[in-house]
DRENBA-704946 format. One record per atom (N, C-alpha, C, O, CB): z, x, y; residue in one letter; residue number from 1. Coordinates in nm, 3 decimals, padded with zeros to 5 digits. Glycine has a CB too. Layout:
N
GUDO         Z         X         Y   type   seq
GUDO         Z         X         Y      A   NUM
...
//
This chain:
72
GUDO         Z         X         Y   type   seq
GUDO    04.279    09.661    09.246      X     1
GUDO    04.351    09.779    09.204      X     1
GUDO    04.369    09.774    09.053      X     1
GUDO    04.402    09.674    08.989      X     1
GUDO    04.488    09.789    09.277      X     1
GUDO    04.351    09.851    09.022      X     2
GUDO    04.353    09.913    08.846      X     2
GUDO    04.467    09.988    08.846      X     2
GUDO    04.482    10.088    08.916      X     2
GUDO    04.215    10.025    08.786      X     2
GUDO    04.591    09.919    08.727      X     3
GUDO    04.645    10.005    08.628      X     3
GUDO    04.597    10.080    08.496      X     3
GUDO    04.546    10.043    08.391      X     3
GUDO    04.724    09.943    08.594      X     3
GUDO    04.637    10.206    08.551      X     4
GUDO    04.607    10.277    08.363      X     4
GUDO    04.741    10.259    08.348      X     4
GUDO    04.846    10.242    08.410      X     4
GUDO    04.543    10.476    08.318      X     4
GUDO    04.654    10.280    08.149      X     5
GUDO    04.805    10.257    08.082      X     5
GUDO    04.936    10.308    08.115      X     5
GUDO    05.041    10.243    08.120      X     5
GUDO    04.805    10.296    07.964      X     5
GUDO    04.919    10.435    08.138      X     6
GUDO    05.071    10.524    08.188      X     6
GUDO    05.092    10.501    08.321      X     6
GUDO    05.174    10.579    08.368      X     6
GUDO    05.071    10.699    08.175      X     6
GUDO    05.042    10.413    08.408      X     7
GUDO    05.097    10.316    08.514      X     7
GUDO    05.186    10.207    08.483      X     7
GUDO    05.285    10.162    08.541      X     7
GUDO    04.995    10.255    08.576      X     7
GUDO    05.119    10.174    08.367      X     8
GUDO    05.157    10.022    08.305      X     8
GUDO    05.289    10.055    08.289      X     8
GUDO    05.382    10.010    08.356      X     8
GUDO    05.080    09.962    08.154      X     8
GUDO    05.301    10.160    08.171      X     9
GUDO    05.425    10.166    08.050      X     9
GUDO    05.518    10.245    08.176      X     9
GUDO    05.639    10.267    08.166      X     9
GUDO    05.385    10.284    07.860      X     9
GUDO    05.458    10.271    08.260      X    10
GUDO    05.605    10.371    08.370      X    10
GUDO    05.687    10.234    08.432      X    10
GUDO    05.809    10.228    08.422      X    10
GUDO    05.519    10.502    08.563      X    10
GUDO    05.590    10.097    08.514      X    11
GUDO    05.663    10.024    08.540      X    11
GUDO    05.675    09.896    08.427      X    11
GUDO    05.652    09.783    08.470      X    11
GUDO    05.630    10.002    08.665      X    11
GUDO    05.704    09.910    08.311      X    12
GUDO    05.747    09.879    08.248      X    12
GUDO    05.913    09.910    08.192      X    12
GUDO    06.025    09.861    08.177      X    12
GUDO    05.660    09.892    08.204      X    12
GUDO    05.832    10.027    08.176      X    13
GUDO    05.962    10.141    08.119      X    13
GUDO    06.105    10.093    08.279      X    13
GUDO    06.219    10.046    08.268      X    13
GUDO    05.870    10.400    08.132      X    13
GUDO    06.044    10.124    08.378      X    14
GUDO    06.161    10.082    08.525      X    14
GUDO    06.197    09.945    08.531      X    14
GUDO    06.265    09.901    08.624      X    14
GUDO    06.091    10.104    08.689      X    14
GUDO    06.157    09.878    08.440      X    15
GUDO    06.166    09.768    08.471      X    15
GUDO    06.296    09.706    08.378      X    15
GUDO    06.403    09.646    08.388      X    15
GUDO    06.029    09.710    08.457      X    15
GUDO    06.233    09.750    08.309      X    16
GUDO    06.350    09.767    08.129      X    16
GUDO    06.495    09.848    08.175      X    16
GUDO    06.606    09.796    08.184      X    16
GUDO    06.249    09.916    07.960      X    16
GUDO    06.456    10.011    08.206      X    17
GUDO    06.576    10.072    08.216      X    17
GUDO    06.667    10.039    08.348      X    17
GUDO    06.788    10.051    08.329      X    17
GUDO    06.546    10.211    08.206      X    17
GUDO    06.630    10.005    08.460      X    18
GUDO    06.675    09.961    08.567      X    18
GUDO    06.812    09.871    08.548      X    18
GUDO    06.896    09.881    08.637      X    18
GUDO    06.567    09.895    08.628      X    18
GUDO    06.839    09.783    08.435      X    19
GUDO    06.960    09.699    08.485      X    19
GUDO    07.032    09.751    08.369      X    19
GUDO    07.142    09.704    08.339      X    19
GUDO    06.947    09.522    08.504      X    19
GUDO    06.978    09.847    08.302      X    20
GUDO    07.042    09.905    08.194      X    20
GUDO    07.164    10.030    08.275      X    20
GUDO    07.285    10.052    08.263      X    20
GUDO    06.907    09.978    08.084      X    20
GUDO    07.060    10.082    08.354      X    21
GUDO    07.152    10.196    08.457      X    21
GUDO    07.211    10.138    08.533      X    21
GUDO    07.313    10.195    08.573      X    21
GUDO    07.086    10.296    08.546      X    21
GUDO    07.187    10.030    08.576      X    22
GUDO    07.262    09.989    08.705      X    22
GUDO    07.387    09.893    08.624      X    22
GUDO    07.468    09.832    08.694      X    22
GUDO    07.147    09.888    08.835      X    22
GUDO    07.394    09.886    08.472      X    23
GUDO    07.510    09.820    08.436      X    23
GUDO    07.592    09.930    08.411      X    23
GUDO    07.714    09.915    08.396      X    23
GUDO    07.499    09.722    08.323      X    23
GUDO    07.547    10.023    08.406      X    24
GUDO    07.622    10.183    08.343      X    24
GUDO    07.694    10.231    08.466      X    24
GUDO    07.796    10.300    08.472      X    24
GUDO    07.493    10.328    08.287      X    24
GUDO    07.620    10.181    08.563      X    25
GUDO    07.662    10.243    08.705      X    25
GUDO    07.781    10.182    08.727      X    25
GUDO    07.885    10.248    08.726      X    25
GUDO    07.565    10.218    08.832      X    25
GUDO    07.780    10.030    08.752      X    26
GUDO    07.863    09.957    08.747      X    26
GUDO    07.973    09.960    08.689      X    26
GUDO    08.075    09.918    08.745      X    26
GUDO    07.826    09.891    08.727      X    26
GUDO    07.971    10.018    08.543      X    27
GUDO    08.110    10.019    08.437      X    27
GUDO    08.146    10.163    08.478      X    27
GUDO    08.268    10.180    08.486      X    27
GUDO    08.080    09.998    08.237      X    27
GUDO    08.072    10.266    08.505      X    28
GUDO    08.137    10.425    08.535      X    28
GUDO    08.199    10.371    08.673      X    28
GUDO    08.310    10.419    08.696      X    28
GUDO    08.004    10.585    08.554      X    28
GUDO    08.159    10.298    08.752      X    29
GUDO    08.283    10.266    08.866      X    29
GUDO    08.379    10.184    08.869      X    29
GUDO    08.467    10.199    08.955      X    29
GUDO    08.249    10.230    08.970      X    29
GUDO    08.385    10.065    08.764      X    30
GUDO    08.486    09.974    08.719      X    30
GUDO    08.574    10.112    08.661      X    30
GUDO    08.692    10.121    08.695      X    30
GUDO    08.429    09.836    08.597      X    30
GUDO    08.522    10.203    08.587      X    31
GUDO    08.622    10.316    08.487      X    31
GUDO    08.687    10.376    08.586      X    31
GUDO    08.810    10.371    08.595      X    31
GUDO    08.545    10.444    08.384      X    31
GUDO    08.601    10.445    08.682      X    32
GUDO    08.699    10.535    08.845      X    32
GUDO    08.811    10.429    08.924      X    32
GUDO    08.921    10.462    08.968      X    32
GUDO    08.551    10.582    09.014      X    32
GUDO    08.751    10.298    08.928      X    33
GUDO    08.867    10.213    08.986      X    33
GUDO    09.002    10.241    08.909      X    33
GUDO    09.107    10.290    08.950      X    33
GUDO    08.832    10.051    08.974      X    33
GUDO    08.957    10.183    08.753      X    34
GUDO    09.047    10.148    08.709      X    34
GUDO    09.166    10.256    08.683      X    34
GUDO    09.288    10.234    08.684      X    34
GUDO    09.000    10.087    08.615      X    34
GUDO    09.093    10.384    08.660      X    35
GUDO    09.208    10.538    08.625      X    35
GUDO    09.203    10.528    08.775      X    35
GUDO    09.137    10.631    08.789      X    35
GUDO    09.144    10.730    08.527      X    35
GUDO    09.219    10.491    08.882      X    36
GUDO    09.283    10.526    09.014      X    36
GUDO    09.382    10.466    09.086      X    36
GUDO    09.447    10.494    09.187      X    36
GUDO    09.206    10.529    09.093      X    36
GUDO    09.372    10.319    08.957      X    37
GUDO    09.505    10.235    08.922      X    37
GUDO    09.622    10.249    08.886      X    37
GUDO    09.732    10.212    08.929      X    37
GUDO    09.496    10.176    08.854      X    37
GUDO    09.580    10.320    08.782      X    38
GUDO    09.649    10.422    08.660      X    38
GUDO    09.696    10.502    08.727      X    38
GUDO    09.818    10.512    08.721      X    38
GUDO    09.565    10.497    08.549      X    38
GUDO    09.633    10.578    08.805      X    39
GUDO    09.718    10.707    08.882      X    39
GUDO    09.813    10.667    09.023      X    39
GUDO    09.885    10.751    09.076      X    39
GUDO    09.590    10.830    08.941      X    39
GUDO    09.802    10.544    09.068      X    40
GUDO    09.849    10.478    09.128      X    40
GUDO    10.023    10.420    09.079      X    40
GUDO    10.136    10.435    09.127      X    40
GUDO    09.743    10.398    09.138      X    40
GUDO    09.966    10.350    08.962      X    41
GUDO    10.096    10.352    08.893      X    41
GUDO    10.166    10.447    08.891      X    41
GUDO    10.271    10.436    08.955      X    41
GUDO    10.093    10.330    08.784      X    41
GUDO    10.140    10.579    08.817      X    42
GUDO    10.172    10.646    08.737      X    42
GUDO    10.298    10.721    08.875      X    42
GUDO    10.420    10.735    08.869      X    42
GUDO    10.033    10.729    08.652      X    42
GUDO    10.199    10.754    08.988      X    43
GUDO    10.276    10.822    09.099      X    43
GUDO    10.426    10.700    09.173      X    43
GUDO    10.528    10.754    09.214      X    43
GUDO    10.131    10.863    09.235      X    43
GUDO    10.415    10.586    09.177      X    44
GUDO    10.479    10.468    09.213      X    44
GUDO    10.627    10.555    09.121      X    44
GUDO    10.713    10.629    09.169      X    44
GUDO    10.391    10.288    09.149      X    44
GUDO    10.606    10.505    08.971      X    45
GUDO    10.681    10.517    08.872      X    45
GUDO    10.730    10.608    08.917      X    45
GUDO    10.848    10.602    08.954      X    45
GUDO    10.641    10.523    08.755      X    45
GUDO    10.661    10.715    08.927      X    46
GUDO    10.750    10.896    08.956      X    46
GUDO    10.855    10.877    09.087      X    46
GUDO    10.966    10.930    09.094      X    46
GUDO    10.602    11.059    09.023      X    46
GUDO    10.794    10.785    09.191      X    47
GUDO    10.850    10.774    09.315      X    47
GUDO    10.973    10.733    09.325      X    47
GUDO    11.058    10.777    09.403      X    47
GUDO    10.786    10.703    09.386      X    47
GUDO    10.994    10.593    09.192      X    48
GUDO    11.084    10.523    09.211      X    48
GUDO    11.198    10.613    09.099      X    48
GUDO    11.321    10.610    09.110      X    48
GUDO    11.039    10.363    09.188      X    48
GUDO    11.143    10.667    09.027      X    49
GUDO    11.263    10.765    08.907      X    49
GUDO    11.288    10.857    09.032      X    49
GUDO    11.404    10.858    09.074      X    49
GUDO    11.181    10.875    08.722      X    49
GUDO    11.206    10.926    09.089      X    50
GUDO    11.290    11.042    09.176      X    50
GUDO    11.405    10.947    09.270      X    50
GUDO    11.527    10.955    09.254      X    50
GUDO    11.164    11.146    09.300      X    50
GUDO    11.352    10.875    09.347      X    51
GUDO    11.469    10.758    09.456      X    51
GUDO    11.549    10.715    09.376      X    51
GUDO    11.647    10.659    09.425      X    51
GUDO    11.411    10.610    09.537      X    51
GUDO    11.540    10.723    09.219      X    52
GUDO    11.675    10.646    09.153      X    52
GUDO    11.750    10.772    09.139      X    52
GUDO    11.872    10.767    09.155      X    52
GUDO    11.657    10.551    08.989      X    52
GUDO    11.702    10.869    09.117      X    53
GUDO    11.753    10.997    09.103      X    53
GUDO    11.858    11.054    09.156      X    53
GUDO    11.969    11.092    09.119      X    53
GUDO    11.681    11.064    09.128      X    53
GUDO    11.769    11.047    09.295      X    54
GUDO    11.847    11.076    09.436      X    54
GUDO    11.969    10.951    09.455      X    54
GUDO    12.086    10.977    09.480      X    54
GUDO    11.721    11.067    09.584      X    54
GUDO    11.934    10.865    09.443      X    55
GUDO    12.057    10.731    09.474      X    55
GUDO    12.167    10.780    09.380      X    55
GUDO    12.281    10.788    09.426      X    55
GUDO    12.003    10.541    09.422      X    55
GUDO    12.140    10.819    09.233      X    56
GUDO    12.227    10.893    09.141      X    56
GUDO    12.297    10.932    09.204      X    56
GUDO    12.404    10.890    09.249      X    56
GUDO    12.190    10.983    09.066      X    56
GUDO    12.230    11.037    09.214      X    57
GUDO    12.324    11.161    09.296      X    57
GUDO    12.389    11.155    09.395      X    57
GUDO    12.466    11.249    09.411      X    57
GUDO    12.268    11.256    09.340      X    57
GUDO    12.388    11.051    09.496      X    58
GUDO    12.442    11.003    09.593      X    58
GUDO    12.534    10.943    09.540      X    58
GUDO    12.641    10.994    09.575      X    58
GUDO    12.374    10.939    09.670      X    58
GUDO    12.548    10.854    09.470      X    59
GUDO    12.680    10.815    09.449      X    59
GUDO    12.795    10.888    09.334      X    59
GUDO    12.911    10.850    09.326      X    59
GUDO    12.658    10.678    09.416      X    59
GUDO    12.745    10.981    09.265      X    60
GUDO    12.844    11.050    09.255      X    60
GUDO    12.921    11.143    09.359      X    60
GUDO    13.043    11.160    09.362      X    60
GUDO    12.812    11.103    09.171      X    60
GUDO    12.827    11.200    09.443      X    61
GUDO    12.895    11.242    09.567      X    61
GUDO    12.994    11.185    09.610      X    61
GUDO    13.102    11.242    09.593      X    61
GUDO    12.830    11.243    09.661      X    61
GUDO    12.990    11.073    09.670      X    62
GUDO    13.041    10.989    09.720      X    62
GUDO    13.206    10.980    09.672      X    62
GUDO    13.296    10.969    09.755      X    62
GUDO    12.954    10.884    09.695      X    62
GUDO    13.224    10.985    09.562      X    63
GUDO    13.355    10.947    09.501      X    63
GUDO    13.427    11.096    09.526      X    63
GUDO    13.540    11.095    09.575      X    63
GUDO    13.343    10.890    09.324      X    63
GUDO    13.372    11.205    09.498      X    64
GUDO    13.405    11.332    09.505      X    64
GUDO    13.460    11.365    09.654      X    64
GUDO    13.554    11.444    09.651      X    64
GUDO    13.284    11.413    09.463      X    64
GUDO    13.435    11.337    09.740      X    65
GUDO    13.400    11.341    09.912      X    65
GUDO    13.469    11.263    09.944      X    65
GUDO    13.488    11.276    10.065      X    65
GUDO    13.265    11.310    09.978      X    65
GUDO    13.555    11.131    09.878      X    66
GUDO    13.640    11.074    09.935      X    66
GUDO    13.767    11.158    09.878      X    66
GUDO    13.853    11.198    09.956      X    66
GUDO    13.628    10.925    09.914      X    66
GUDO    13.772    11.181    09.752      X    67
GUDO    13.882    11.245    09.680      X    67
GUDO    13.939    11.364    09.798      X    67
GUDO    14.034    11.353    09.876      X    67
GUDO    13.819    11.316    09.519      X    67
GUDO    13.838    11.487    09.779      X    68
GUDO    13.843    11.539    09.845      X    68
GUDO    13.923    11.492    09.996      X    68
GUDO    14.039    11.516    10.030      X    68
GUDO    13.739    11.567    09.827      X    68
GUDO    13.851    11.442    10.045      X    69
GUDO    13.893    11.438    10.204      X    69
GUDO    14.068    11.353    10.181      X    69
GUDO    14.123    11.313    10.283      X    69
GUDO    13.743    11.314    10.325      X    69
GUDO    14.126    11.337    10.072      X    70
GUDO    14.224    11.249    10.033      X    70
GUDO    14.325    11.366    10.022      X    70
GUDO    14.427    11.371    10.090      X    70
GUDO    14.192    11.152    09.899      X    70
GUDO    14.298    11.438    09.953      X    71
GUDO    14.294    11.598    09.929      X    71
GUDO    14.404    11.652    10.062      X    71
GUDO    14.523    11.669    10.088      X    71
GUDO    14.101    11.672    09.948      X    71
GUDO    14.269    11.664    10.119      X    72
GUDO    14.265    11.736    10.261      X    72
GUDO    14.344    11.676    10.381      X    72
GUDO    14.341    11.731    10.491      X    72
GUDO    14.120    11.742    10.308      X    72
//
């Protein structure tokens, strides 16, 4: 079997670009992991400010609602 040249230089050329893409591939999905980390965090954080929020607010209730019923 005979290569011509533009046989040659094509698996050449695949041979070369191949771990070049497949390291690109690799880092564009290390990048999606990593911002899905990030957004992971980011929602946690929100979760725990709203539940501190709410706990807030719960305990000011609390003092009001006894007064009250002291009140009453």
């Amino acid at each position: 079997m005979t290569l011509h040249i533009h046989q040659v230089t094509l698996l050449k050329f695949y041979y070369k670009e191949r771990p070049i893409k497949e390291a690109e591939k690799q880092e564009e999905e290390d990048l999606k992991e990593k911002d899905a980390f990030e957004e992971l965090k980011k929602l946690a954080a929100a979760s725990k400010d709203e539940f501190s929020w709410v706990e807030e607010e719960n305990t000011l209730k609390r003092p009001t609602e006894v007064a009250d019923a002291v009140k009453h």
